[in-house]
N, CA, C, O and CB atoms as a CASP TS submission, in Angstrom:
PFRMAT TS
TARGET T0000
AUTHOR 0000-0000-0000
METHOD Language model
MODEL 1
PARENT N/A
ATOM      1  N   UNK     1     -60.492-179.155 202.267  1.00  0.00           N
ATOM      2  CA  UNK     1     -59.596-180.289 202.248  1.00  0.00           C
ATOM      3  C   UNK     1     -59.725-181.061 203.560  1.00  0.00           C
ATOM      4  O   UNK     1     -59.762-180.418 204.609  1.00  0.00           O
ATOM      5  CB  UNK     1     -58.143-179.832 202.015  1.00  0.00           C
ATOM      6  N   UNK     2     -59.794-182.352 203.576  1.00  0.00           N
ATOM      7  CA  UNK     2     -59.813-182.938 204.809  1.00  0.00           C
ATOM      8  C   UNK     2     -58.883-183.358 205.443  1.00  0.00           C
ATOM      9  O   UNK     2     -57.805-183.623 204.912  1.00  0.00           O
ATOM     10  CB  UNK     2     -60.411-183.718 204.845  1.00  0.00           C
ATOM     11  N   UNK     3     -59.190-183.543 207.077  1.00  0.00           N
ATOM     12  CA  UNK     3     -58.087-183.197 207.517  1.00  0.00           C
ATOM     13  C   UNK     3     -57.775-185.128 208.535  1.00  0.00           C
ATOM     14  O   UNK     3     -56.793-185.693 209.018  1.00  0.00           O
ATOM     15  CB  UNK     3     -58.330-181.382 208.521  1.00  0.00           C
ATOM     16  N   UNK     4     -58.659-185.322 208.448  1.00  0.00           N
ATOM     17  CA  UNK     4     -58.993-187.196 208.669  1.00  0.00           C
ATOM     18  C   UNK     4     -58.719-187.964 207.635  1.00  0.00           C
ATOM     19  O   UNK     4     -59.647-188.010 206.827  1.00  0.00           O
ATOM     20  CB  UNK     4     -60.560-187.679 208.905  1.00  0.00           C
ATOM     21  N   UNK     5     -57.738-188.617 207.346  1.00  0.00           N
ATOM     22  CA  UNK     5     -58.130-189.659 206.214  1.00  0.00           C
ATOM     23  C   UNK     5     -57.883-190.830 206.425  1.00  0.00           C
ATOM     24  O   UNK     5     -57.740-191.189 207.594  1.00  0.00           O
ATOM     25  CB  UNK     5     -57.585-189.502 205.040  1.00  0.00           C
ATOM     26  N   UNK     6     -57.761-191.774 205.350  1.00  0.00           N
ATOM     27  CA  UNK     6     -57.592-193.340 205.944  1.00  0.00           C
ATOM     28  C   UNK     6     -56.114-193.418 205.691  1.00  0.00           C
ATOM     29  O   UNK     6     -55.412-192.538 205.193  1.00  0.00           O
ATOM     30  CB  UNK     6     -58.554-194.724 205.077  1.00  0.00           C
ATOM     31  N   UNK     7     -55.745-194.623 206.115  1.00  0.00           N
ATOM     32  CA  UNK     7     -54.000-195.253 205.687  1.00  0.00           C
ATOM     33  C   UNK     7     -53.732-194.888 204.306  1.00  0.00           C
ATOM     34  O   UNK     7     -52.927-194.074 203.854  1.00  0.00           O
ATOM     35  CB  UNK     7     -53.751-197.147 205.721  1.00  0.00           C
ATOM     36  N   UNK     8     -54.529-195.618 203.751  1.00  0.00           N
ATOM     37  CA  UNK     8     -54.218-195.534 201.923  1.00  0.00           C
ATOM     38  C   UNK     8     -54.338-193.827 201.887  1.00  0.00           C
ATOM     39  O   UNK     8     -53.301-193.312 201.469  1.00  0.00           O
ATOM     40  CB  UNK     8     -55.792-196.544 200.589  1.00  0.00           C
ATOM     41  N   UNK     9     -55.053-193.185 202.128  1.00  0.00           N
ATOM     42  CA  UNK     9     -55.220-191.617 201.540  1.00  0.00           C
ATOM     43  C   UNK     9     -54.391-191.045 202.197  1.00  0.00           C
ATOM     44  O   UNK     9     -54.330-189.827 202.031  1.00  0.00           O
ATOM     45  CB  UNK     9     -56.558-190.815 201.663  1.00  0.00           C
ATOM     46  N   UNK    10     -53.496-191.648 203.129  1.00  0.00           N
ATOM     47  CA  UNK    10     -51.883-190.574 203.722  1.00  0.00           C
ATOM     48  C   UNK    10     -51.106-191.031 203.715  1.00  0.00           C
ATOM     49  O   UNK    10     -50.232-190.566 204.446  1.00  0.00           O
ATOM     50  CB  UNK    10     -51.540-189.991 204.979  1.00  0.00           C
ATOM     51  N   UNK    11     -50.840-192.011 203.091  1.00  0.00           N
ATOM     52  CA  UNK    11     -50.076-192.398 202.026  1.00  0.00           C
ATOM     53  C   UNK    11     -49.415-192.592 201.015  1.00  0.00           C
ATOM     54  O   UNK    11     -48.294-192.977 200.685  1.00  0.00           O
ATOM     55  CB  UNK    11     -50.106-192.554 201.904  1.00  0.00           C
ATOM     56  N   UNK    12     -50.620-192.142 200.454  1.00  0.00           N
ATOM     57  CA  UNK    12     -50.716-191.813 199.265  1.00  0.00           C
ATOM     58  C   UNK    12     -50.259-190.502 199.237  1.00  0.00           C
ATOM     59  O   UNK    12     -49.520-190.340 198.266  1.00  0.00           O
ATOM     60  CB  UNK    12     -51.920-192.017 198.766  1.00  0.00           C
ATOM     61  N   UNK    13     -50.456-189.092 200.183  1.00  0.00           N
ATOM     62  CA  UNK    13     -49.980-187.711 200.338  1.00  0.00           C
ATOM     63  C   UNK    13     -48.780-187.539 201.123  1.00  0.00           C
ATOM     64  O   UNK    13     -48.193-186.469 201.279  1.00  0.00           O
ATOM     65  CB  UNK    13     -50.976-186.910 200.919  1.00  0.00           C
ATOM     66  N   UNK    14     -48.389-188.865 201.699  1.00  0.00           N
ATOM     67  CA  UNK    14     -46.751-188.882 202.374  1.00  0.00           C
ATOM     68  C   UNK    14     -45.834-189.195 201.676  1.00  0.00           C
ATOM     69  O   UNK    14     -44.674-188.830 201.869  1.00  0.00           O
ATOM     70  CB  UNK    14     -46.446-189.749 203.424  1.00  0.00           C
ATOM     71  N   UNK    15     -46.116-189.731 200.995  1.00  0.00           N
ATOM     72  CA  UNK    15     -44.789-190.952 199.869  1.00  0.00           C
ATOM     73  C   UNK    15     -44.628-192.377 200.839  1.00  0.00           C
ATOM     74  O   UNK    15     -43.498-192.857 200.755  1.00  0.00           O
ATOM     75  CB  UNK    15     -42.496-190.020 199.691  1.00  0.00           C
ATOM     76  N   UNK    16     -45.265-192.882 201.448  1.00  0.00           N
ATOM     77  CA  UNK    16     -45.016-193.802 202.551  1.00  0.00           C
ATOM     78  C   UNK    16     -46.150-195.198 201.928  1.00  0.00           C
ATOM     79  O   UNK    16     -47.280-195.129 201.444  1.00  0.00           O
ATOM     80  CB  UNK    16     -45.493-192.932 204.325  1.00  0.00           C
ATOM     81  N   UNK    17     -45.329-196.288 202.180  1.00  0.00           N
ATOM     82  CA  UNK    17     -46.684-196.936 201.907  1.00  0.00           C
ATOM     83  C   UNK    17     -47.831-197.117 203.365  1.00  0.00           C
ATOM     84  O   UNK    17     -47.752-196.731 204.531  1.00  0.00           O
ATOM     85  CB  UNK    17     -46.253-198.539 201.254  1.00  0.00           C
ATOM     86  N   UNK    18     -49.011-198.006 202.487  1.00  0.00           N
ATOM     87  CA  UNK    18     -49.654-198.079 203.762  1.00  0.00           C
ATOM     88  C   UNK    18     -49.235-198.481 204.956  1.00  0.00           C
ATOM     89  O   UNK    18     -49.344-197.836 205.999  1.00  0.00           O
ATOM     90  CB  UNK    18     -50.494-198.662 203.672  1.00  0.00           C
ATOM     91  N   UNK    19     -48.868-199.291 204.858  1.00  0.00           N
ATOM     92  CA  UNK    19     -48.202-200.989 206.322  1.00  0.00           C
ATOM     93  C   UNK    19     -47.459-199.941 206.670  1.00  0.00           C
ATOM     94  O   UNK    19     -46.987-200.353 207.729  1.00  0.00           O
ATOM     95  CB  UNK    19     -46.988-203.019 205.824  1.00  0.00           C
ATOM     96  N   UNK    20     -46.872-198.488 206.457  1.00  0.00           N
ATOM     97  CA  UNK    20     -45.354-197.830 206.917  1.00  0.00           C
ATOM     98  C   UNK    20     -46.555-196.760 207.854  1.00  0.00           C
ATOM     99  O   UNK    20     -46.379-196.326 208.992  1.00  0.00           O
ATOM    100  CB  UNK    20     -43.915-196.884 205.265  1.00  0.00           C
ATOM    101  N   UNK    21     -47.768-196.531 206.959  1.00  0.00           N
ATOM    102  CA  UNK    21     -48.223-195.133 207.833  1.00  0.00           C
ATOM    103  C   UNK    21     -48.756-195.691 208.765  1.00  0.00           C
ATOM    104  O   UNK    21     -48.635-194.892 209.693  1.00  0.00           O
ATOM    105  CB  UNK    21     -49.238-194.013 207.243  1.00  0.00           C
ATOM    106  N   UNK    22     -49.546-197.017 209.310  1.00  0.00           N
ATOM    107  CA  UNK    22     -49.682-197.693 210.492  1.00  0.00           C
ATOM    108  C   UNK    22     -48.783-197.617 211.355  1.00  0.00           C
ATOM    109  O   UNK    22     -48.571-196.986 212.390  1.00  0.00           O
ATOM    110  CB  UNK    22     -49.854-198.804 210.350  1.00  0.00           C
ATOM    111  N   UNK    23     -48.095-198.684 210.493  1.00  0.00           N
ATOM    112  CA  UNK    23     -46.305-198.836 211.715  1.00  0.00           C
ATOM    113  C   UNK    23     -45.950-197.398 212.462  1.00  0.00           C
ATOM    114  O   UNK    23     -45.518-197.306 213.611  1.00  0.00           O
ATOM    115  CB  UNK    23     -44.391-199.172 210.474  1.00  0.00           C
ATOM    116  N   UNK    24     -46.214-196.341 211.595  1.00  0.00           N
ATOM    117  CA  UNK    24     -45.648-194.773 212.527  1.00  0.00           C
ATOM    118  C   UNK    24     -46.462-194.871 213.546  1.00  0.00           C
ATOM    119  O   UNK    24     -46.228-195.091 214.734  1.00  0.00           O
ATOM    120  CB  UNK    24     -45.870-193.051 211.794  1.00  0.00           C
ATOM    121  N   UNK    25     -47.895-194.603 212.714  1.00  0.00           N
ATOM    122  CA  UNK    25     -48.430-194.153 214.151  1.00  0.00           C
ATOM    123  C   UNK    25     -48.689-194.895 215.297  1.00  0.00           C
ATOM    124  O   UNK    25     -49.307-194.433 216.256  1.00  0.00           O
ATOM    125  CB  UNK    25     -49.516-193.637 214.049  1.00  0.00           C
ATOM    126  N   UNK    26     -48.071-196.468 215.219  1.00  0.00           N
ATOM    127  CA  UNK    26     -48.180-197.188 216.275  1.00  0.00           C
ATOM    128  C   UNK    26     -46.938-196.783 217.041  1.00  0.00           C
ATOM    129  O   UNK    26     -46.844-196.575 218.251  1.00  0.00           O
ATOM    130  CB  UNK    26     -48.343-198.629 215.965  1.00  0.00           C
ATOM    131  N   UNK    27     -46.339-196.737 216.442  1.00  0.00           N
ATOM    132  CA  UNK    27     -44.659-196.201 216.827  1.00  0.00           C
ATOM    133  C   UNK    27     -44.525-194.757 217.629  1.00  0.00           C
ATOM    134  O   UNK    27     -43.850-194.525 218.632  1.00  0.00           O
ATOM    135  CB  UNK    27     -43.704-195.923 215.242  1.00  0.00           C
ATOM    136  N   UNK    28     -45.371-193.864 216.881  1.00  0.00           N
ATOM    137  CA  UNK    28     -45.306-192.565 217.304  1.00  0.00           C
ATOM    138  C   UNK    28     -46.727-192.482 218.146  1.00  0.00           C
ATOM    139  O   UNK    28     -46.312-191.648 218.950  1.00  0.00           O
ATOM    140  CB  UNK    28     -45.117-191.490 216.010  1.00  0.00           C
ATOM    141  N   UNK    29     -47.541-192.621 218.400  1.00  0.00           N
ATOM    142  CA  UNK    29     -48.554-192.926 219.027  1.00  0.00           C
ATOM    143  C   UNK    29     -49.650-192.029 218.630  1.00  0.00           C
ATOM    144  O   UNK    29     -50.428-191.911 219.577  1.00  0.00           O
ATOM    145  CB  UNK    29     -48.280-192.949 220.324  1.00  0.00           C
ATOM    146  N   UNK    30     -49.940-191.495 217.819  1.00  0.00           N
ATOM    147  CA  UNK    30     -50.483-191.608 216.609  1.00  0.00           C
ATOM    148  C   UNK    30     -51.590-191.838 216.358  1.00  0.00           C
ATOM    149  O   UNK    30     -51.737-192.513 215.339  1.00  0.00           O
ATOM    150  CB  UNK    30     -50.048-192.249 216.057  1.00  0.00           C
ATOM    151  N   UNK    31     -53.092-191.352 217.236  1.00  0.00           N
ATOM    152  CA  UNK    31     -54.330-192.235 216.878  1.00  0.00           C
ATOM    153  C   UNK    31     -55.032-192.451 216.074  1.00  0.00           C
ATOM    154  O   UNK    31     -55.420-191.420 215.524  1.00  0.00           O
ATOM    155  CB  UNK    31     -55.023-192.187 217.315  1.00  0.00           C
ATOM    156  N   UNK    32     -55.527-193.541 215.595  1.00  0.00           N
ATOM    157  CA  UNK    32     -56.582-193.881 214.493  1.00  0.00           C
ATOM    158  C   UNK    32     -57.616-194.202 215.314  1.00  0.00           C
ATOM    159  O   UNK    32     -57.741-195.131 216.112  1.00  0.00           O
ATOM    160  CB  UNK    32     -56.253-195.070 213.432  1.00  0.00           C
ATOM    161  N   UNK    33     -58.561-193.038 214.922  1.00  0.00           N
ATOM    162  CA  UNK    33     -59.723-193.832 215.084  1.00  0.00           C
ATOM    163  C   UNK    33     -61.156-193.776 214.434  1.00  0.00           C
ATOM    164  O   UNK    33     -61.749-192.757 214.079  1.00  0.00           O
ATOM    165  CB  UNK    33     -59.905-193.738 216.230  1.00  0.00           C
ATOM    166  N   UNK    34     -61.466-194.710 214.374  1.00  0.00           N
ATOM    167  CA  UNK    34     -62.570-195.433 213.029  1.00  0.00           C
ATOM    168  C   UNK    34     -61.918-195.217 211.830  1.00  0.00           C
ATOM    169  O   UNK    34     -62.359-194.480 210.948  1.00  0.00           O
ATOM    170  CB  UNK    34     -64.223-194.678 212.778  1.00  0.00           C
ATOM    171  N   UNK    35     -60.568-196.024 211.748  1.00  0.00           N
ATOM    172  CA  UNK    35     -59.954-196.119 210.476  1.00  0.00           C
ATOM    173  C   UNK    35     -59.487-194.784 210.072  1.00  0.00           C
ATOM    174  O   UNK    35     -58.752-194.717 209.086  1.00  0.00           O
ATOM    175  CB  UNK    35     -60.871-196.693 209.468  1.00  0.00           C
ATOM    176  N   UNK    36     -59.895-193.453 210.855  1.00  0.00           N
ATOM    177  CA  UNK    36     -59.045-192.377 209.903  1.00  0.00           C
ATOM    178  C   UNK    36     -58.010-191.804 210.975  1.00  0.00           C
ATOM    179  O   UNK    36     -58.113-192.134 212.156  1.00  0.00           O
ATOM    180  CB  UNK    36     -60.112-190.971 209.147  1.00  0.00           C
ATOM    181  N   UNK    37     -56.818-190.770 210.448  1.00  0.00           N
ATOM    182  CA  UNK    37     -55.789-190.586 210.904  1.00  0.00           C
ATOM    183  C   UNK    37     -55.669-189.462 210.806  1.00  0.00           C
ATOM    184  O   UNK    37     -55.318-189.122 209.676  1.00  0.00           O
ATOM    185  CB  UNK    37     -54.960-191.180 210.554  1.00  0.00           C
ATOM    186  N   UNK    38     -55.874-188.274 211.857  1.00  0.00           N
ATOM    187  CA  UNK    38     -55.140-186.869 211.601  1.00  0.00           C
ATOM    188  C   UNK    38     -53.880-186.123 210.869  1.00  0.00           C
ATOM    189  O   UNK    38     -52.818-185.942 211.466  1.00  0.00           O
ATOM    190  CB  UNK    38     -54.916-186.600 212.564  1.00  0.00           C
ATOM    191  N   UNK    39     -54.063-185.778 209.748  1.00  0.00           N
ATOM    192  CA  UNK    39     -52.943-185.879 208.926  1.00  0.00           C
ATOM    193  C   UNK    39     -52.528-184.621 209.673  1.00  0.00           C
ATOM    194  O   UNK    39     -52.607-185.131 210.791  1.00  0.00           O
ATOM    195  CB  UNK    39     -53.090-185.931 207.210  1.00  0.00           C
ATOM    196  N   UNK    40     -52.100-183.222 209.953  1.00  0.00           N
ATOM    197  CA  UNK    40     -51.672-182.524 210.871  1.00  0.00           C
ATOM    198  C   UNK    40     -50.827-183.269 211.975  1.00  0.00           C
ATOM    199  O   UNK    40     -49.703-182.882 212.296  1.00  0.00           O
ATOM    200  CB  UNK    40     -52.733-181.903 211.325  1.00  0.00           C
ATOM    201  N   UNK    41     -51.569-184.578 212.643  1.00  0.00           N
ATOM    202  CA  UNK    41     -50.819-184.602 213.888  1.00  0.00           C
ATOM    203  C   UNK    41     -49.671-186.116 213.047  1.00  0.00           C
ATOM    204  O   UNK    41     -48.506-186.381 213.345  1.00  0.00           O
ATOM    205  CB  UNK    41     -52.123-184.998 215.694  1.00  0.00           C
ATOM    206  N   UNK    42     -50.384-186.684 212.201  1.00  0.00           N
ATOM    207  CA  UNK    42     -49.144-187.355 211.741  1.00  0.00           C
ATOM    208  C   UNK    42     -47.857-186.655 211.221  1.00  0.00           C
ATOM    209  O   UNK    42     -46.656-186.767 211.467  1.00  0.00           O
ATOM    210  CB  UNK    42     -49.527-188.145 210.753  1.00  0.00           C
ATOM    211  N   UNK    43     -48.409-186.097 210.623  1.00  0.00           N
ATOM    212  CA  UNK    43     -47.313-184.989 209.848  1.00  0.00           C
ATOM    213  C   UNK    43     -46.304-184.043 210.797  1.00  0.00           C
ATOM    214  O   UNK    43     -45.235-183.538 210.456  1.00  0.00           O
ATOM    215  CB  UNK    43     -48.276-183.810 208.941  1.00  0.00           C
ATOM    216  N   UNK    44     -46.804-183.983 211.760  1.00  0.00           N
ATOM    217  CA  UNK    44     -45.862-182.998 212.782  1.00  0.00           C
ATOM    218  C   UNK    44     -44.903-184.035 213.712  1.00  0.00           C
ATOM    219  O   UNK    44     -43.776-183.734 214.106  1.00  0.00           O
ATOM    220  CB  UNK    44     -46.998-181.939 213.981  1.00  0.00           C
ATOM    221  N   UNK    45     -45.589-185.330 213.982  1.00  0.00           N
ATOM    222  CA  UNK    45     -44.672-186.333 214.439  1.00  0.00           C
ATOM    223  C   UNK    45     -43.493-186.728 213.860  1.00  0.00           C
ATOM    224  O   UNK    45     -42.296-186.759 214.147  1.00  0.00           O
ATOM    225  CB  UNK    45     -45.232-187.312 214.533  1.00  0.00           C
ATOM    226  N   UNK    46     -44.502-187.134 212.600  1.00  0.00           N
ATOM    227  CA  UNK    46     -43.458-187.817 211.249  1.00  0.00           C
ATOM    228  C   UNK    46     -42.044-187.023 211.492  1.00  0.00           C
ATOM    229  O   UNK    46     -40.969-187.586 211.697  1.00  0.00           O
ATOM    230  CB  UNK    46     -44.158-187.373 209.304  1.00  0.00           C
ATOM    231  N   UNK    47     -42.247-185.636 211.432  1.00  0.00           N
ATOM    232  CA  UNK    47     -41.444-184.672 211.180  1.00  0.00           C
ATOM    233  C   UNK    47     -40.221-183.807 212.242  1.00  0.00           C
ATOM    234  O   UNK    47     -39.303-182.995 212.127  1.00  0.00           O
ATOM    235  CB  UNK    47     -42.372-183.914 210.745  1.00  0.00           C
ATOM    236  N   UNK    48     -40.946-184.627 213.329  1.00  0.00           N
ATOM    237  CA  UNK    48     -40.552-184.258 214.846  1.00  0.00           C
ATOM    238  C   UNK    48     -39.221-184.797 214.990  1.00  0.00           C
ATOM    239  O   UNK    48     -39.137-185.928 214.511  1.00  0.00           O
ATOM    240  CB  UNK    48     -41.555-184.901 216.039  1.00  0.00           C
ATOM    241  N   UNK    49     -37.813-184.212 215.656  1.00  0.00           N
ATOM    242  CA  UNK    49     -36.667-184.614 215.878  1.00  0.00           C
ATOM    243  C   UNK    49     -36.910-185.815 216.689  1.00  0.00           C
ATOM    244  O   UNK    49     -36.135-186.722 216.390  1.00  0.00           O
ATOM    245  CB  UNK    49     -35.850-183.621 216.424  1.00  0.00           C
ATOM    246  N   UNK    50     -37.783-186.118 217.665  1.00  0.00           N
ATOM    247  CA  UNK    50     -38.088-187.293 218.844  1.00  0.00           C
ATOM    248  C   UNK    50     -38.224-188.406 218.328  1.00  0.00           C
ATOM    249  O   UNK    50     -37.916-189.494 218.814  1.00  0.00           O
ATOM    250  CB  UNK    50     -39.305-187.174 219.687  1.00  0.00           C
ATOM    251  N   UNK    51     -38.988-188.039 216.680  1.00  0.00           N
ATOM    252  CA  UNK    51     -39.338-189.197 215.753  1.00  0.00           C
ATOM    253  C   UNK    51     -37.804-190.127 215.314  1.00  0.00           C
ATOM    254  O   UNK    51     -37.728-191.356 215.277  1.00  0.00           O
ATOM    255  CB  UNK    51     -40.159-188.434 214.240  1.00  0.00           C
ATOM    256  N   UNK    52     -37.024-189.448 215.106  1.00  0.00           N
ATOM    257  CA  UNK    52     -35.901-189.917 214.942  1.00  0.00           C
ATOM    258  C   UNK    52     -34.700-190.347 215.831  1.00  0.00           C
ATOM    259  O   UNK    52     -34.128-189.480 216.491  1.00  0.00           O
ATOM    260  CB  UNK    52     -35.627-189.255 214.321  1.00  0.00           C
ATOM    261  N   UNK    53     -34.410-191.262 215.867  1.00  0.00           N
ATOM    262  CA  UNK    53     -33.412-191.616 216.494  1.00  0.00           C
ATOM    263  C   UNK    53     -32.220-191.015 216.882  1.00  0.00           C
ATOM    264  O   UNK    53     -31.630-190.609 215.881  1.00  0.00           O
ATOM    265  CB  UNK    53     -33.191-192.352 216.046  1.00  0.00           C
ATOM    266  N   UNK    54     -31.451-190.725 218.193  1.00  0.00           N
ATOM    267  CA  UNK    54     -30.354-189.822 218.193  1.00  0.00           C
ATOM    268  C   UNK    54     -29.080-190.300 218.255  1.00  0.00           C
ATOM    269  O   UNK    54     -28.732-191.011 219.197  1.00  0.00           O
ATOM    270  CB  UNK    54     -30.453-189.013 219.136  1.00  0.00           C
ATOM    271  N   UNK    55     -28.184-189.937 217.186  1.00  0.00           N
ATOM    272  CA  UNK    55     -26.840-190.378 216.923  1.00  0.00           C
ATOM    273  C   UNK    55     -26.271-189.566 218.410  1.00  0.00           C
ATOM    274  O   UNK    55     -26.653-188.501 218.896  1.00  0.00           O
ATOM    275  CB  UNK    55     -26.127-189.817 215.188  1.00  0.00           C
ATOM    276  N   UNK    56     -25.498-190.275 218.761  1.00  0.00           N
ATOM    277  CA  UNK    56     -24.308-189.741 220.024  1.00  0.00           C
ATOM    278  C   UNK    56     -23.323-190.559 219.602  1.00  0.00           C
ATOM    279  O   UNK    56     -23.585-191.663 219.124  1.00  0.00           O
ATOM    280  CB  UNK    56     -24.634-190.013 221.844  1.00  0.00           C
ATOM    281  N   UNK    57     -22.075-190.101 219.733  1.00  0.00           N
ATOM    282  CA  UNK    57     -20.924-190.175 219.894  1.00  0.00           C
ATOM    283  C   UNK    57     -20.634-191.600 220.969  1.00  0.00           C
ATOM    284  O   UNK    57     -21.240-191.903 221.997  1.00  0.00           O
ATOM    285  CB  UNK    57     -20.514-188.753 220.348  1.00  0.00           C
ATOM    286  N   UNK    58     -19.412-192.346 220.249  1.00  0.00           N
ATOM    287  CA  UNK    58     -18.700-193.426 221.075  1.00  0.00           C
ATOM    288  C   UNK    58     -17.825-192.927 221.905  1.00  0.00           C
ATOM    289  O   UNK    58     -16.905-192.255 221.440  1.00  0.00           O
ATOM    290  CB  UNK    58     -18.005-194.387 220.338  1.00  0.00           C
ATOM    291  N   UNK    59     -17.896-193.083 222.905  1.00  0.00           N
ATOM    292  CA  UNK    59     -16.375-192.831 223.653  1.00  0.00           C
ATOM    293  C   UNK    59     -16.121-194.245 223.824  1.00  0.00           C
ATOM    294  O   UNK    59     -16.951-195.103 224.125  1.00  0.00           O
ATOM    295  CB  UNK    59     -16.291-191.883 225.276  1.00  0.00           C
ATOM    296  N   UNK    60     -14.541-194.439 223.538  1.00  0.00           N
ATOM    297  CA  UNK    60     -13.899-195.497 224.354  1.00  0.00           C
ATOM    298  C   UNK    60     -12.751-196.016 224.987  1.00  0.00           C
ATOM    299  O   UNK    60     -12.815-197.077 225.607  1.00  0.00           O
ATOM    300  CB  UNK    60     -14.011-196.126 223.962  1.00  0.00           C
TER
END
């Protein structure tokens, strides 16, 4: 099974569209290169608490 693929082919295995699996890994930093994308290291980002934004509490 490979472990490089393009936008469309981890995409297609994320539920994400394409324009979304770019946007991550520009976001998450994420490298592409020559068009393919480490699905391992996307997948562990994607999945990463850092990836997400952290709710805190209002004080006021």
């Amino acid at each position: 099974m490979a472990n490089h693929l393009t936008p469309t082919e981890l995409a297609r295995e994320s539920g994400l569209e394409r324009r979304e699996v770019i946007s991550k890994c520009m976001e998450l930093g994420v490298p592409i290169f020559q068009g393919r994308i480490d699905k391992s290291l996307f997948m562990a980002n994607l999945g990463s608490p850092a990836s997400s934004p952290q709710q805190y509490p209002v004080r006021v």
